[in-house]
C-alpha positions as CSV (number, residue, x, y, z in Angstrom):
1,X,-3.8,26.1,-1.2
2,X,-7.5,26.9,-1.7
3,X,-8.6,30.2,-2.2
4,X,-10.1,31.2,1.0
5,X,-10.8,34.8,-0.1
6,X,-13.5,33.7,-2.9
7,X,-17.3,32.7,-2.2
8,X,-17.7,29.6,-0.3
9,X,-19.6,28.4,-3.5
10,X,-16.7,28.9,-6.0
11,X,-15.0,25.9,-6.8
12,X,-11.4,26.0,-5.7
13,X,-8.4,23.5,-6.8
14,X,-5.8,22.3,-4.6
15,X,-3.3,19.9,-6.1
16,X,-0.8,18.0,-4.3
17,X,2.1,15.3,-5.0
18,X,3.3,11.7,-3.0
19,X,5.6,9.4,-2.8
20,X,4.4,6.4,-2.2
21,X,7.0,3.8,-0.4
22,X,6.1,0.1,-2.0
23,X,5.5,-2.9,0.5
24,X,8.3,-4.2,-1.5
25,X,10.2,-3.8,-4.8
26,X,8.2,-4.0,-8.3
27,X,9.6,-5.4,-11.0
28,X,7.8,-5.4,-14.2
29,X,9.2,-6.0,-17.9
30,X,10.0,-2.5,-18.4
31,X,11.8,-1.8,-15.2
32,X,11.7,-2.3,-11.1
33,X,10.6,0.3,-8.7
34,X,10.7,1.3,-4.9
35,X,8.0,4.0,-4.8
36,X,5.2,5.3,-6.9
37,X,4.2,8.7,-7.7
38,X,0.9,9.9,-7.2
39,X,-0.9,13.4,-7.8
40,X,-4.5,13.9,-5.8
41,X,-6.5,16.7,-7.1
42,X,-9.4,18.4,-4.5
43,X,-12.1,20.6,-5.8
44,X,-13.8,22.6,-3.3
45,X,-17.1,24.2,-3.1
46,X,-20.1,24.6,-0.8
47,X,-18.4,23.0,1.9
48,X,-17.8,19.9,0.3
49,X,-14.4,18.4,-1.4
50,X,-14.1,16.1,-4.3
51,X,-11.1,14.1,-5.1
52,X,-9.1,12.3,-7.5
53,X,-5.6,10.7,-7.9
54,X,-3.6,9.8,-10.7
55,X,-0.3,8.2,-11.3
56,X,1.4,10.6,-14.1
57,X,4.4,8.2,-14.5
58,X,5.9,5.8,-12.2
59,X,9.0,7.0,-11.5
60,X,10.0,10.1,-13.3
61,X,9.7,13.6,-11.1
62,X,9.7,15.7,-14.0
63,X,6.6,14.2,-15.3
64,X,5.0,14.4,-12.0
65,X,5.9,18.3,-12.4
66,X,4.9,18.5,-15.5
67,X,1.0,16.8,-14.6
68,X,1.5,19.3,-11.2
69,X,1.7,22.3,-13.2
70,X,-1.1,21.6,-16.2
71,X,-3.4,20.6,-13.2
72,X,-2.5,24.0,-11.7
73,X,-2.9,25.7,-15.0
74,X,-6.4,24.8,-14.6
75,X,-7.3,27.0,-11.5
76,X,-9.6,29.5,-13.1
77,X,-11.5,27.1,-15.5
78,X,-12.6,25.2,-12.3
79,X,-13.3,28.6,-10.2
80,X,-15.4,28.9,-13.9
81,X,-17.4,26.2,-13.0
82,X,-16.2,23.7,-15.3
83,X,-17.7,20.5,-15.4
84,X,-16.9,17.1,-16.9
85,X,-18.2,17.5,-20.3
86,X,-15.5,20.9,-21.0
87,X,-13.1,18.8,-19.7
88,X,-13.0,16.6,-21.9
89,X,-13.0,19.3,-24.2
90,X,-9.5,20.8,-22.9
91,X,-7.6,17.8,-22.0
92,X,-6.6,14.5,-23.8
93,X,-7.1,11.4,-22.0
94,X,-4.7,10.6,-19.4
95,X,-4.0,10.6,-15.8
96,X,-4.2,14.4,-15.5
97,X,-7.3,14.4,-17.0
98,X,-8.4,11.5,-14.7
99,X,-7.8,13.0,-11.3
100,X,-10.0,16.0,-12.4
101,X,-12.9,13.9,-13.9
102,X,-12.9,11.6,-10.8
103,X,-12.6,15.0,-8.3
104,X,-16.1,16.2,-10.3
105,X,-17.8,13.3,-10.1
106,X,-17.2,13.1,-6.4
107,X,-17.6,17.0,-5.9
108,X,-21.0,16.2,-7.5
109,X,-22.5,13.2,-5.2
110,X,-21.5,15.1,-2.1
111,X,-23.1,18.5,-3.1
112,X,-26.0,16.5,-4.4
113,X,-26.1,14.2,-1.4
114,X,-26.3,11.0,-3.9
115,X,-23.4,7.9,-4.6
116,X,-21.7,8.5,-8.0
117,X,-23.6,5.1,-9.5
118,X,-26.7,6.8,-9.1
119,X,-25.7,9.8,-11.1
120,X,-24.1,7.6,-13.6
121,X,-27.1,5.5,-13.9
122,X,-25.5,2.3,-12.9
123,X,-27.0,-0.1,-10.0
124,X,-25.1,-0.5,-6.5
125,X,-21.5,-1.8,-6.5
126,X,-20.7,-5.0,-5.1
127,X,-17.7,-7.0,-3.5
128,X,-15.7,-8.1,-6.6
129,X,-12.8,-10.8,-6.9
130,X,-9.6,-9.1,-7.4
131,X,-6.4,-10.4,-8.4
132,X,-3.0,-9.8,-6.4
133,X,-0.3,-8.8,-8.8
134,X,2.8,-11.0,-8.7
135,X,6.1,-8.8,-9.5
136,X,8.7,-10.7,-11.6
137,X,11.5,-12.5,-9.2
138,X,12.6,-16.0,-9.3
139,X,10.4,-18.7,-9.5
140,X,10.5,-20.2,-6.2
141,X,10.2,-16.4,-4.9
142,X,7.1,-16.1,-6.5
143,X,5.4,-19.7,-5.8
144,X,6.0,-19.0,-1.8
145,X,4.5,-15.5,-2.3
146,X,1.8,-16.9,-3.9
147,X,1.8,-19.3,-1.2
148,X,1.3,-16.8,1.4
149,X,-1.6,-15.1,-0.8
150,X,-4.2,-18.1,-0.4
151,X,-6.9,-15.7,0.3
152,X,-6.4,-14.6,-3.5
153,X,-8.0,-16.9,-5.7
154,X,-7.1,-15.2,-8.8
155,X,-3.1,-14.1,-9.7
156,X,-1.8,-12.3,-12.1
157,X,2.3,-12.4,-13.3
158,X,4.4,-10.6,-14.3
159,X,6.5,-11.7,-17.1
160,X,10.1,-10.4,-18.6
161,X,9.9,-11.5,-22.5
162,X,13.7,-11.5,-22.3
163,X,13.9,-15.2,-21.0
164,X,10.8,-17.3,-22.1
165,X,12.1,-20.4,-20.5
166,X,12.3,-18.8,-17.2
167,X,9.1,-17.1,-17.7
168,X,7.5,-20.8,-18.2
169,X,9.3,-22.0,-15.2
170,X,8.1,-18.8,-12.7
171,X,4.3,-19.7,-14.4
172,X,5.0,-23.1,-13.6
173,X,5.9,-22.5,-10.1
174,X,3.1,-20.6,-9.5
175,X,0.8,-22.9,-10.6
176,X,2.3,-25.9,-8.5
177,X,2.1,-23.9,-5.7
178,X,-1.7,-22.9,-6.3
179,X,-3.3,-25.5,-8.0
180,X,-6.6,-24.1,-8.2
181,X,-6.5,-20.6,-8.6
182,X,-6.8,-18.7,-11.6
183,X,-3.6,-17.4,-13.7
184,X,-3.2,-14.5,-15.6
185,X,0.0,-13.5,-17.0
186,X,1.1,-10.2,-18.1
187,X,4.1,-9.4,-20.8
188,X,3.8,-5.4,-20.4
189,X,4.5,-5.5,-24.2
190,X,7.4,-7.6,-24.0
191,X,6.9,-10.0,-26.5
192,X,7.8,-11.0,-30.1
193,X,5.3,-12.4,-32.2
194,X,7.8,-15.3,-32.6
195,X,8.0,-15.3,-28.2
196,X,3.9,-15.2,-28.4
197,X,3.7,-18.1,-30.8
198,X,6.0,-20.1,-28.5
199,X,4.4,-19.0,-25.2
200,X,0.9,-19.5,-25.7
201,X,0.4,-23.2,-26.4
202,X,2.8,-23.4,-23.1
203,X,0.8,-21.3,-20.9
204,X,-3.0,-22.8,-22.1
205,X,-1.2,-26.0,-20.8
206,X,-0.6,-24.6,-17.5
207,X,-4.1,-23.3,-17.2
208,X,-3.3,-19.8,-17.8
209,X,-6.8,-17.5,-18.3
210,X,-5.7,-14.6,-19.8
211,X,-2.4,-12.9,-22.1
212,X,-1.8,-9.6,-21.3
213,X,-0.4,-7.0,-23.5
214,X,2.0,-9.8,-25.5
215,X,3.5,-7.5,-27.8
216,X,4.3,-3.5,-27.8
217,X,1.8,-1.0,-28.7
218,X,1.4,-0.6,-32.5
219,X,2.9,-3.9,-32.7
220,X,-1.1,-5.6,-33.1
221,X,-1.5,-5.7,-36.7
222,X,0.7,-9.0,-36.4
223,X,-2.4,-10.8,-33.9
224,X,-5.2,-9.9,-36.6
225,X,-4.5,-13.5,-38.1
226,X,-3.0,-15.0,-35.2
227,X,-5.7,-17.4,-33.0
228,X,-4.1,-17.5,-29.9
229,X,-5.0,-20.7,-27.6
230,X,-5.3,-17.9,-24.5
231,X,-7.5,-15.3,-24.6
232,X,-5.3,-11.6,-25.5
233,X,-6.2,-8.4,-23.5
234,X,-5.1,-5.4,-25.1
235,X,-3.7,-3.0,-22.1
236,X,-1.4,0.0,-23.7
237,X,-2.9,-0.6,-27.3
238,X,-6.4,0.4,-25.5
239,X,-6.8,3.8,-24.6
240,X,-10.2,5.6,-25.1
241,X,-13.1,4.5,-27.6
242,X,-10.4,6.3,-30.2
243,X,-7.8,3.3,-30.1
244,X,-10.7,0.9,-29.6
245,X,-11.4,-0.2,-33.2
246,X,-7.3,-1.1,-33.8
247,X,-8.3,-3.5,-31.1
248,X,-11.2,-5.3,-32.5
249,X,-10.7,-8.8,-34.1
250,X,-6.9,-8.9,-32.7
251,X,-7.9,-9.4,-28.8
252,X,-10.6,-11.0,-27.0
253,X,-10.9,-8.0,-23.9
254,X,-9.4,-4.8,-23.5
255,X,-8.1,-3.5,-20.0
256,X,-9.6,-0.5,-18.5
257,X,-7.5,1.9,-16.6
258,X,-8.7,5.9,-15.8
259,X,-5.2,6.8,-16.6
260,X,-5.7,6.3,-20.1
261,X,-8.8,6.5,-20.4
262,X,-8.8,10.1,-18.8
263,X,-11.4,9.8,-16.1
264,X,-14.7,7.5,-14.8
265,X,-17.2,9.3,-17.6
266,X,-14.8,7.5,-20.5
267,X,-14.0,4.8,-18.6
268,X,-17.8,3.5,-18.5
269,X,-18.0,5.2,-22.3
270,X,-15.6,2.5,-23.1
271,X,-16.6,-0.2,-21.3
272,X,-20.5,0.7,-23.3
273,X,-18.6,0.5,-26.3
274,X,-16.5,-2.6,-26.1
275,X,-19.1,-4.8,-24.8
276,X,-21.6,-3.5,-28.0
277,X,-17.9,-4.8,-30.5
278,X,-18.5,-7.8,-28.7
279,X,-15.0,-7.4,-26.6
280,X,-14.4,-8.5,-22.7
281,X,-13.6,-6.3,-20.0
282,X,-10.9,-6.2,-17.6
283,X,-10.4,-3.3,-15.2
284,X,-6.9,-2.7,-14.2
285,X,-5.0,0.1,-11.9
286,X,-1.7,1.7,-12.0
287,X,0.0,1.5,-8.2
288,X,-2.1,3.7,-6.3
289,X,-4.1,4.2,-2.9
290,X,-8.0,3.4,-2.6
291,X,-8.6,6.6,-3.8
292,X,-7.7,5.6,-7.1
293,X,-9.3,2.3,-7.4
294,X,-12.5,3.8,-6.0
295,X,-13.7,4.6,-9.1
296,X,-12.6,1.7,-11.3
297,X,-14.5,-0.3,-8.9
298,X,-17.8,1.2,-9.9
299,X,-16.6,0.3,-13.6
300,X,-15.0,-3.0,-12.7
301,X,-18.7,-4.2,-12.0
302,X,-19.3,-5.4,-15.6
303,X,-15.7,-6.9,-15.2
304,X,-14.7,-10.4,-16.0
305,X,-11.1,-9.8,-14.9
306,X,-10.6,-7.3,-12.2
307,X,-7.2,-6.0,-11.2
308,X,-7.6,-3.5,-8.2
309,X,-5.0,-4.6,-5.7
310,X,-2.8,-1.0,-6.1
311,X,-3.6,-0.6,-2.1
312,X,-1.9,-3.8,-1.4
313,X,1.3,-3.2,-2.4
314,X,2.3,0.3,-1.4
315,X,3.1,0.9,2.1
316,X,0.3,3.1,3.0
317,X,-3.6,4.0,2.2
318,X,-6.1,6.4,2.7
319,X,-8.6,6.7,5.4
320,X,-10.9,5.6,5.3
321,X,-9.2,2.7,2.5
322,X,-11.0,0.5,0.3
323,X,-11.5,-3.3,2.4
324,X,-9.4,-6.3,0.7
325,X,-10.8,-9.7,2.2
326,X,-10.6,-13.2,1.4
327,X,-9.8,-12.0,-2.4
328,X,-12.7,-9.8,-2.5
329,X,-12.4,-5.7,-2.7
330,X,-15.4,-4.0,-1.4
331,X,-16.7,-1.1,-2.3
332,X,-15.5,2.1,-1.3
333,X,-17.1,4.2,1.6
334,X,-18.0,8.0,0.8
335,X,-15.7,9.6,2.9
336,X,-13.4,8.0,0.5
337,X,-15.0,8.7,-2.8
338,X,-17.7,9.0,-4.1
């Protein structure tokens, strides 16, 4: 609870944990889930509350403890007045780290009375394209969702790595059931360089855009002479500018998330950076509610690939939630964030 018995201009944290029911199971390369776990942070002062939320691991309580009680630890540096810059100073990057950054930025614009782009420096956020994430089922499961998602021009799939003939066929499917919209397929690290080698001729057949995450973290050195006929994102072997330059000459974009990256302030530090190396950008989510794509959104507006749809597949958002139409997620209102 907040600590009613200190000034009214005191900052006060308040942290909180929920299970978030999905629309429908996830499966991913890794593993399937029902629910994901989410931690909100609130700072209040003056009358005003910021907010942030993180995902500290998809299905693992104890790591949701384990974020619950470093967020807590944290009480009396924030009553301090801490601000973004000595936070970066006390945490690494990560989603902990992101739910506090993101809670000071919008703790900020409402105390100031000004949107978080204008403090940042960074024009008005538009209406962006986002893709809707595909979980890995059979192939005809996933043509007639896709199907039913016409409003979505762009898709991204999942892929297993453990079958890549049935990977190819759900791709396949996918793209015989929408012709004309854009594919991007992602392996979560699945992949051999061998499976890579084999997939990639297969999928710039089929139209695909973009390979996500082909082979495991620290697995990359392998892609530095490897020109892949589809364009490679790096997603887990991108965290911060710190893992940016193992990245350079291997993939053509990186994927932004503020759970690695540890907040908005790195997130747009990173994006800065990899456009000056000369890399794309994709902006990407973990499964969360509006609250935590409201900030990626501000970042995702130098995106060529945007991945926001985390409010589309759990079961319930925030109020007021981001709006999804026609393929397009608009930006956030600030009684949301920011």
């Amino acid at each position: 609870m907040f600590n009613r018995s200190a000034p009214a201009d005191t900052p006060a944290l308040h942290v909180f944990a929920e299970n978030l029911p999905l629309r429908e199971p996830f499966r991913i390369a890794r593993m399937a889930f029902h629910h994901s776990q989410v931690v909100v942070a609130e700072i209040a002062a003056g009358g005003h509350v910021g907010r942030g939320e993180c995902e500290p691991h998809e299905s693992d309580p104890a790591e949701r403890d384990r974020a619950m009680a470093q967020l807590w630890a944290l009480s009396g540096r924030i009553a301090e007045g801490m601000d973004r810059a000595a936070l970066a100073t006390l945490l690494d990057a990560g989603p902990i780290r992101n739910a506090l950054d993101c809670a000071l930025w919008d703790l900020e614009a409402k105390r100031r009375g000004r949107p978080v782009h204008a403090l940042a420096g960074r024009p008005a956020s538009a209406a962006l394209p986002t893709v809707f994430t595909l979980g890995i089922d059979a192939p005809g499961a996933m043509a007639e969702k896709a199907r039913r998602m016409a409003a979505w021009s762009r898709l991204k799939i999942k892929l297993g790595g453990d079958d890549s003939a049935r990977d190819l066929e759900r791709v396949a499917a996918v793209r015989r059931a929408r012709p004309e919209a854009e594919l991007i397929v992602d392996a979560n690290g699945g992949w051999t360089m061998a499976v890579l080698r084999h997939m990639a001729p297969a999928l710039a057949g089929l139209g695909v855009a973009l390979i996500e995450q082909p082979l495991a973290p620290g697995r990359d050195a392998a892609l530095a002479d490897y020109a892949s006929p589809v364009p490679l994102c790096a997603d887990e072997s991108c965290l911060d500018r710190g893992s940016l330059p193992a990245v350079i000459g291997r993939y053509a974009y990186i994927n932004i998330k503020l759970d690695k990256t540890g907040g908005l302030t790195e997130a747009l530090a990173l994006a800065d950076a990899a456009e000056a190396a000369g890399l794309g950008v994709m902006v990407g989510c973990m499964t969360g509610t509006s609250l935590a794509m409201a900030p990626a959104h501000l970042v995702a507006q130098r995106a060529r690939f945007v991945d926001l749809d985390g409010p589309l597949l759990v079961g319930w958002d925030r109020s007021p939630p981001m709006r999804y139409a026609d393929g397009l997620v608009y930006p956030p209102e600030p009684a949301l964030w920011g």
